[in-house]
C-alpha positions in Angstrom: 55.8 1.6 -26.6 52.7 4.2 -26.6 53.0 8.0 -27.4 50.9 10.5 -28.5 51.7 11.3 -32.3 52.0 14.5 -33.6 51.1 15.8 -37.3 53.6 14.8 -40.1 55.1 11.7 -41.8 56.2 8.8 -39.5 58.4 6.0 -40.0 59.2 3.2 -37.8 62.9 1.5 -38.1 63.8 -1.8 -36.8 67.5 -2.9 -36.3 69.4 -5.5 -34.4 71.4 -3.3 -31.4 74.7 -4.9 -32.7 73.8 -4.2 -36.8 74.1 -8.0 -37.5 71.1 -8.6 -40.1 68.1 -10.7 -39.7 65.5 -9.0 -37.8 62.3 -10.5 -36.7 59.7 -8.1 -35.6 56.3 -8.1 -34.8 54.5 -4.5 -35.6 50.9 -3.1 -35.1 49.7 0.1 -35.5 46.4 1.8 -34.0 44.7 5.1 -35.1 41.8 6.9 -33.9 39.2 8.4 -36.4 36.6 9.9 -34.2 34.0 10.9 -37.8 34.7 7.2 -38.3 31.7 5.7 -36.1 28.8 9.0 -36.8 29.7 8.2 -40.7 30.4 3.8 -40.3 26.7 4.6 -38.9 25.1 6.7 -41.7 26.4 4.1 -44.0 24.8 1.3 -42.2 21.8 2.6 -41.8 21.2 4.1 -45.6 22.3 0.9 -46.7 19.3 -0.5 -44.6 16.7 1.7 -45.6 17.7 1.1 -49.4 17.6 -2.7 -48.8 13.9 -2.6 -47.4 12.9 -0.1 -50.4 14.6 -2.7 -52.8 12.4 -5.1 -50.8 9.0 -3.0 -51.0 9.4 -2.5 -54.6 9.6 -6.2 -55.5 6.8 -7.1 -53.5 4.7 -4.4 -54.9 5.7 -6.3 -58.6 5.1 -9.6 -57.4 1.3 -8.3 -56.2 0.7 -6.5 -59.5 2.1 -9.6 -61.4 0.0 -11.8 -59.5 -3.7 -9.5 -60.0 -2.6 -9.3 -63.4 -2.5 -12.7 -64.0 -6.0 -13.0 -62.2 -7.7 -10.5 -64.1 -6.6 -12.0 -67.2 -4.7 -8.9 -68.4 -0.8 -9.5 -69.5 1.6 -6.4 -70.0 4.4 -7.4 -72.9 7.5 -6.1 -73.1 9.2 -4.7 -76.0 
């Protein structure tokens, strides 16, 4: 069964057509979103440029680590 729904609260009932009990029933739903993909989207791609910043920064501390160590020249931390 397909319809168009309309705004409001839904509930879907399942019965045996003679009212005995025991009802096996197998139920899916399906929704449209249509700002669901633009913002799915956004999200993936943020995520992405945060992940390659993440990225550059601990390169950029592995280089300065690494001509530290070179130049003889340790930083401590406190």
């Amino acid at each position: 069964m397909t319809w168009r729904a309309e705004p409001g609260s839904w509930t879907a009932v399942v019965f045996n057509a003679t009212g005995a009990r025991g009802v096996d029933a197998r139920i899916s739903a399906q929704a449209e979103v249509p700002a669901l993909r633009p913002l799915s989207t956004g999200l993936l791609i943020g995520g992405s440029l945060m992940a390659l910043l993440g990225l550059a920064m601990m390169l950029v501390a592995a280089v300065t680590a690494g001509q530290s160590r070179r130049n003889g020249t340790t930083t401590s931390v406190r």
